[in-house]
C-alpha angles and dihedrals in degrees: 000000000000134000106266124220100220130052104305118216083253099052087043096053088053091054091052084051102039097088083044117115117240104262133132088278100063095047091054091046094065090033097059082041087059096046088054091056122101110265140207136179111254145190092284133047091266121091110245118228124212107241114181090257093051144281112342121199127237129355093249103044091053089045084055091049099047094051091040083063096042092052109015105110104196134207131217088234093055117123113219131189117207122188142129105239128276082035111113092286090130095049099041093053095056094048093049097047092045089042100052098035101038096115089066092040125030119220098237089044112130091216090044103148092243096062086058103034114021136223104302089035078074115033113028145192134247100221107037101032112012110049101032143128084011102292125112121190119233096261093184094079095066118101132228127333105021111211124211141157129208143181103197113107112253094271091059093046113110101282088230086067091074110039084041091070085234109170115254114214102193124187118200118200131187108272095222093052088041094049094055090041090056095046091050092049084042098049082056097062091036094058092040087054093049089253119136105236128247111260106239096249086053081044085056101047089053085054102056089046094065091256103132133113112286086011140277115358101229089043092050093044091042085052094058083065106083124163124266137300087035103118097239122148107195116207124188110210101221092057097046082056081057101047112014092164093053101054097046088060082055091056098035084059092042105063096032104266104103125168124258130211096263083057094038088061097040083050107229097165086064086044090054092045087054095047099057094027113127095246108049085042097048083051105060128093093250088056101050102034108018135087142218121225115223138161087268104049146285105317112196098231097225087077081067091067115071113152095239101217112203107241103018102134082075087075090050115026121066114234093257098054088042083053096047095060094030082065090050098049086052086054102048095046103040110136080002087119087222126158095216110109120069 
């Protein structure tokens, strides 16, 4: 099934739903859209479904993203994370949340949010925390700027974002290192479900095809890259590991938060660094003990923190298979302008 290049029956059934208030019904209408779709067996437990825009992961996580387009009203002061899984999420939430309330608490504050909560306590997603099990919560109440995370590639995001004028923050990760990052947090949930894990060759080979979580790699990283003036701040994961500080001052101006001088001298960007670094994070009692709630299912949220070593696919992948989507990364992003490829 290719993309069409008209209104498919599936966008047009979202636009007939999208002035509909959140109910049952309307879960179980896109519910009962999802289950029509075609289906595959994936990298994780769950069954992949074939959206116009790729393979989509898990029932229950497509349900969340399409009600969170028909009834997500977005700001233009809203904050938004962007990323495929395995990708930085974890890390960029913490530094976005530190970064823009960090006057009323302090980085190197004991009771600091994200030593309680964690990281998704306090930013979540659409689609796995927010419009779930039928209820929504009454957004509107929260004050400025509202702060949420996705997975879902640009054409899937609430459409309001977008014509909002919300800020998109995006984080790129090497597809070789995302990809076995992917496969180790997989092989967890399969086991747990009784099922036997990919190897990582046959891992690779679903990959390639298209067949990962939020659909293919390339489309979903191409489709961070709208054109100006779309308030998108694009952050490549491996230099973030080089330079942490400067790019939260890149985010901090992004979003309008920027650091003064006085900031600047009690160095709270190296507070902030500190705060949301791996090792101080992995290291707190919500990380060890604690769980996440999501659609499917309490996640420990130690299983978020995974230390995300650059270049480790070259401990896993053999150098065909490396080559192989090195060359279709060239491919996809040829005259992209990405900064993607060392």
């Amino acid at each position: 099934m290719s993309p069409s290049t008209q209104t498919s029956p599936l966008q047009a059934e979202q636009d007939a739903c999208a002035e509909a208030e959140t109910n049952p019904e309307l879960y179980q209408h896109f519910a009962n859209l999802v289950s029509s779709l075609p289906s595959s067996e994936g990298l994780s437990h769950n069954q992949f479904y074939r959206h116009d825009q790729g393979w989509h992961t898990g029932l229950v996580v497509m349900v969340g993203a399409m009600v969170a387009d028909a009834c997500f009203t977005a700001r233009p002061s809203d904050i938004v994370v962007a990323t495929l899984p395995k990708s930085g999420t974890t890390w960029i939430k913490s530094l976005l949340y530190a970064t823009v309330h960090r006057r009323e608490h302090h980085p190197a504050a004991a009771d600091h949010p994200l030593t309680s909560l964690g990281p998704h306590g306090c930013i979540k997603f659409f689609e796995y925390q927010i419009y779930t099990r039928n209820k929504v919560p009454d957004l509107d109440k929260l004050p400025d700027p509202r702060l949420f995370s996705t997975h879902v590639p640009s054409v899937s995001l609430p459409r309001t974002i977008a014509t909002s004028g919300s800020k998109i923050v995006y984080v790129c990760r090497d597809p070789k290192d995302h990809l076995i990052s992917q496969w180790d947090f997989a092989k967890k949930f399969r086991v747990m479900n009784q099922l036997e894990p990919f190897s990582v060759e046959a891992a690779a080979e679903l990959f390639c095809r298209g067949l990962s979580p939020f659909g293919p790699y390339w489309d979903h990283v191409l489709g961070s890259r709208w054109s100006p003036p779309d308030p998108t701040l694009f952050f490549r994961y491996e230099e973030m590991h080089k330079d942490p500080a400067a790019h939260v001052r890149r985010l901090a101006e992004f979003v309008g938060h920027p650091f003064g001088t006085g900031e600047e001298e009690d160095a709270a960007v190296d507070a902030i660094v500190r705060l949301c670094s791996f090792e101080h994070m992995s290291g707190l009692e919500v990380t060890k003990t604690g769980k996440t709630d999501l659609v499917v299912g309490a996640v420990e949220n130690s299983s978020f923190f995974q230390r995300g070593v650059v270049g480790d696919w070259a401990n896993h992948l053999s150098p065909e298979t490396a080559r192989h989507i090195d060359a279709i990364t060239a491919a996809k992003f040829m005259r992209s302008g990405l900064p993607v490829l060392s």
